[in-house]
Chimera marker file (.cmm) of the C-alpha trace (Angstrom):
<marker_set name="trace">
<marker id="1" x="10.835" y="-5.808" z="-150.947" r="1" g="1" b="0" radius="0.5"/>
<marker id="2" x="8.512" y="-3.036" z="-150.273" r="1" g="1" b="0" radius="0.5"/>
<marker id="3" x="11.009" y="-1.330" z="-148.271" r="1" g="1" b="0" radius="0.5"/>
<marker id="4" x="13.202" y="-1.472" z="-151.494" r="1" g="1" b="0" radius="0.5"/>
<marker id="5" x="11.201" y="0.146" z="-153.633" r="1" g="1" b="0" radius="0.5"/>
<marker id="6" x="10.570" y="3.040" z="-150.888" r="1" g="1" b="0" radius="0.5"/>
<marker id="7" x="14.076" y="3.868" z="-151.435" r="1" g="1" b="0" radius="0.5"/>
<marker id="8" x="14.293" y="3.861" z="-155.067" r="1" g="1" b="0" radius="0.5"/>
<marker id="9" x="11.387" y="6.139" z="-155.025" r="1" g="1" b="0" radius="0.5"/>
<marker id="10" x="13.230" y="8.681" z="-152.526" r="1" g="1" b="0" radius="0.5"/>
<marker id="11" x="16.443" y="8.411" z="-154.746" r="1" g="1" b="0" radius="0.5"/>
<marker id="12" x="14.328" y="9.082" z="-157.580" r="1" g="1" b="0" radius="0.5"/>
<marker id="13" x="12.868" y="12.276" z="-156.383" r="1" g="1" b="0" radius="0.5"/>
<marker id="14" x="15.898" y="13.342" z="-154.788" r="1" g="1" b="0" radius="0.5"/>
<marker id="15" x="17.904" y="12.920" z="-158.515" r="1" g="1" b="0" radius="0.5"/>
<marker id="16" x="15.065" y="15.045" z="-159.971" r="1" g="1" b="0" radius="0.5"/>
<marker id="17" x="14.786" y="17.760" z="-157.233" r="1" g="1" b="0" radius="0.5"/>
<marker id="18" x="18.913" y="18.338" z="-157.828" r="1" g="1" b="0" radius="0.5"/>
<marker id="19" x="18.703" y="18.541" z="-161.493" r="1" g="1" b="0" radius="0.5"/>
<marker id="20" x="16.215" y="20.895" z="-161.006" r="1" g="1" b="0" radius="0.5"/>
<marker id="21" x="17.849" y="23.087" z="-158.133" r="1" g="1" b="0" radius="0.5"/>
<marker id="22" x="21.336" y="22.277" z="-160.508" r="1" g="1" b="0" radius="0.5"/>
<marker id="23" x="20.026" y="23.707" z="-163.410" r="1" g="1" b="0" radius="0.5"/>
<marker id="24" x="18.184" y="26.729" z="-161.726" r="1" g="1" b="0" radius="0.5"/>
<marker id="25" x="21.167" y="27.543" z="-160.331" r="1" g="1" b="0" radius="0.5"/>
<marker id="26" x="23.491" y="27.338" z="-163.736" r="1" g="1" b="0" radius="0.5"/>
<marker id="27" x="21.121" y="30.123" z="-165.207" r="1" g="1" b="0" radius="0.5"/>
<marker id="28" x="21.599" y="32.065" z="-162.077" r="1" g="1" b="0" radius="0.5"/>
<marker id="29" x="25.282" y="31.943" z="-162.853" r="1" g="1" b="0" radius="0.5"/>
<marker id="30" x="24.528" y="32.387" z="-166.269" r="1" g="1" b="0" radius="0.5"/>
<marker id="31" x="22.416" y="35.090" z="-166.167" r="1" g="1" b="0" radius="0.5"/>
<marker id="32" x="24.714" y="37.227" z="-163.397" r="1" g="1" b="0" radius="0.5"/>
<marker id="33" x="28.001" y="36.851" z="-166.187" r="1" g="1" b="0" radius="0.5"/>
<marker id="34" x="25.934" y="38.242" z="-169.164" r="1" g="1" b="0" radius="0.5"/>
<marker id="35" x="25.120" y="41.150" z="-166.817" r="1" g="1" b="0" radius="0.5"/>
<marker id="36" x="29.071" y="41.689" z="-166.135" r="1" g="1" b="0" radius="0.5"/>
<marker id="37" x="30.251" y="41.123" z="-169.857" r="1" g="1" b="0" radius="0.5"/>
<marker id="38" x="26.945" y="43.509" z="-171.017" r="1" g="1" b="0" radius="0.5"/>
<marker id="39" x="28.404" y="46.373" z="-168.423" r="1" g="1" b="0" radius="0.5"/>
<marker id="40" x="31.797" y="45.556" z="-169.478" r="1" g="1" b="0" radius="0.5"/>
<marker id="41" x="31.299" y="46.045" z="-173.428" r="1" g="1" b="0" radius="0.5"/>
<marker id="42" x="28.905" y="48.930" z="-172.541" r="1" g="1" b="0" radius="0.5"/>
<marker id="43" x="32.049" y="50.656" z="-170.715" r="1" g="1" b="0" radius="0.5"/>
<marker id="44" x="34.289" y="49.772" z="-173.339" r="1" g="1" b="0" radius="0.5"/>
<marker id="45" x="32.024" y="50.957" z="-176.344" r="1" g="1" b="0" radius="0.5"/>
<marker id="46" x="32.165" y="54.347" z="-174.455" r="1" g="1" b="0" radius="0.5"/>
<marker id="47" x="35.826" y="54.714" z="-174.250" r="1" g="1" b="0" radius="0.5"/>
<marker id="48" x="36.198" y="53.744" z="-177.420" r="1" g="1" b="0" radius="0.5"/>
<marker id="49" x="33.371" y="56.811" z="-178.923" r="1" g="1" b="0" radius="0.5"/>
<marker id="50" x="35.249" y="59.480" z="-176.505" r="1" g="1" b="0" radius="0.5"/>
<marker id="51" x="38.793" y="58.046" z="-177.767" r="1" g="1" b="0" radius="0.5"/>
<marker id="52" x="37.192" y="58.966" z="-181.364" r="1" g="1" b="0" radius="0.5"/>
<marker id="53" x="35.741" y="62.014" z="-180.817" r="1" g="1" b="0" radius="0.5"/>
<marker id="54" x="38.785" y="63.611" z="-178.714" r="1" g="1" b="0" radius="0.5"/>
<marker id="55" x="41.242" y="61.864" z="-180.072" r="1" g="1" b="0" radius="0.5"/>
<marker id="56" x="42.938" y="61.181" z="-176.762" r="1" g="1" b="0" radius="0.5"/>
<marker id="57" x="43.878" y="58.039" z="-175.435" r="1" g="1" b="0" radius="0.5"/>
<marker id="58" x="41.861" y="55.814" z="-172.941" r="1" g="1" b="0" radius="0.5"/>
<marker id="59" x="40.513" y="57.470" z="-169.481" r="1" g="1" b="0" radius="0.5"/>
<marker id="60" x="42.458" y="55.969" z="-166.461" r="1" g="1" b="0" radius="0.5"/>
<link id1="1" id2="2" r="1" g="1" b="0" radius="0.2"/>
<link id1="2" id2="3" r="1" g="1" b="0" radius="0.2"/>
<link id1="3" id2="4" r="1" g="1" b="0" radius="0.2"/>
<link id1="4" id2="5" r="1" g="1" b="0" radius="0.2"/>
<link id1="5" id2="6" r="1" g="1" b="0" radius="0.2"/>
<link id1="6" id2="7" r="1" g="1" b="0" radius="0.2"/>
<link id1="7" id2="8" r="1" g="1" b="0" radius="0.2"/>
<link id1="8" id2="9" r="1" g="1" b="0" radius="0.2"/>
<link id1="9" id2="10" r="1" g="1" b="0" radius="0.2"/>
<link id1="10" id2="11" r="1" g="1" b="0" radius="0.2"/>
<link id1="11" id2="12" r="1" g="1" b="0" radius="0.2"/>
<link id1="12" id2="13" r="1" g="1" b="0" radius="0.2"/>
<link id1="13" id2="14" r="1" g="1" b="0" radius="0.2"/>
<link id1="14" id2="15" r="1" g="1" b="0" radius="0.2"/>
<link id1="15" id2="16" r="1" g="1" b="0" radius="0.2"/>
<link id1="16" id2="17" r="1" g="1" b="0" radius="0.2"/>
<link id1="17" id2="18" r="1" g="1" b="0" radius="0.2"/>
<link id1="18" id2="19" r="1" g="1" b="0" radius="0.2"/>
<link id1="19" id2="20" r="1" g="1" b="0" radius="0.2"/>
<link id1="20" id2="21" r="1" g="1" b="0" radius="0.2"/>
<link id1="21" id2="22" r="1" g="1" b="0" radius="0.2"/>
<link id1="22" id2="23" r="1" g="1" b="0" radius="0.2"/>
<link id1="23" id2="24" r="1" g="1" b="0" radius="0.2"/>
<link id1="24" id2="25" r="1" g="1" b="0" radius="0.2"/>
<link id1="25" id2="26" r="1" g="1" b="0" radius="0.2"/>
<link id1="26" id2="27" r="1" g="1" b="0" radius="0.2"/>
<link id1="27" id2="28" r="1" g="1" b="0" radius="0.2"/>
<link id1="28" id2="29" r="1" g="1" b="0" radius="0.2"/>
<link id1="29" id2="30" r="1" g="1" b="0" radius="0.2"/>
<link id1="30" id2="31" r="1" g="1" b="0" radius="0.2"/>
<link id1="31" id2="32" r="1" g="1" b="0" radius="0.2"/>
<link id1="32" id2="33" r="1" g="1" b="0" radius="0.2"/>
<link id1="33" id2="34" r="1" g="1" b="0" radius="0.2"/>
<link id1="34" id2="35" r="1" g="1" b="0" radius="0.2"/>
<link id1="35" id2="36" r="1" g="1" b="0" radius="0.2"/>
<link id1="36" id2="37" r="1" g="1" b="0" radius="0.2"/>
<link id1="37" id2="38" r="1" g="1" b="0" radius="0.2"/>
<link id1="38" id2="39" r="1" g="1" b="0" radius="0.2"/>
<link id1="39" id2="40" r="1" g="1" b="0" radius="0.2"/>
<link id1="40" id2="41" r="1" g="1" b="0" radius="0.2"/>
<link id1="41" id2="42" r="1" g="1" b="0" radius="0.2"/>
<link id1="42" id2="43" r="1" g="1" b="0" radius="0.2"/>
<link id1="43" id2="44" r="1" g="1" b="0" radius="0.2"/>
<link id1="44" id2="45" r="1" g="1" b="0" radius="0.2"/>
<link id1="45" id2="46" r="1" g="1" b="0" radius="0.2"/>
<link id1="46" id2="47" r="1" g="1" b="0" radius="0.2"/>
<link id1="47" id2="48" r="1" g="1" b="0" radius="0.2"/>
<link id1="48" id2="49" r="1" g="1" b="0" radius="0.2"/>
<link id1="49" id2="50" r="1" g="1" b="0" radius="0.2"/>
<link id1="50" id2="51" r="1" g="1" b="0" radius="0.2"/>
<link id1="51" id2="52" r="1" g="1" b="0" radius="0.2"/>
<link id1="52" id2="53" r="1" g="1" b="0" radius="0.2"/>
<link id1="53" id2="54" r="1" g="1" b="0" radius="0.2"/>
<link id1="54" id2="55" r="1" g="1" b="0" radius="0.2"/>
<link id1="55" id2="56" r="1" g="1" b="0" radius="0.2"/>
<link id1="56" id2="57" r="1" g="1" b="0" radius="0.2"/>
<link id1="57" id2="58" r="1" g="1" b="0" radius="0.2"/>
<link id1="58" id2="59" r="1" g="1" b="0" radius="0.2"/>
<link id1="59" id2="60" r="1" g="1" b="0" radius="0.2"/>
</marker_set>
């Protein structure tokens, strides 16, 4: 019996220590695809000013 409980006490900890390391990593994820999508729109908002103050097209 006390041999059973040992083990539910390791599963326990183990459950908890990967929805810890889980959700550490998700903002990880999360926090590297804001970064591209902020540099992204940054470059885009640019093109779009020189676009209106030359009038030319896009730079390629």
């Amino acid at each position: 019996m006390k041999n059973r409980r040992k083990n539910r006490g390791q599963s326990t900890i183990e459950y908890v220590l990967m929805v810890a390391f889980g959700g550490i990593f998700a903002i990880q994820v999360a926090r590297f695809f804001n970064d591209v999508f902020f540099d992204g729109f940054v470059g885009l908002e640019r093109n779009v000013e020189r676009e209106m103050s030359t009038g030319e097209g896009f730079s390629r």
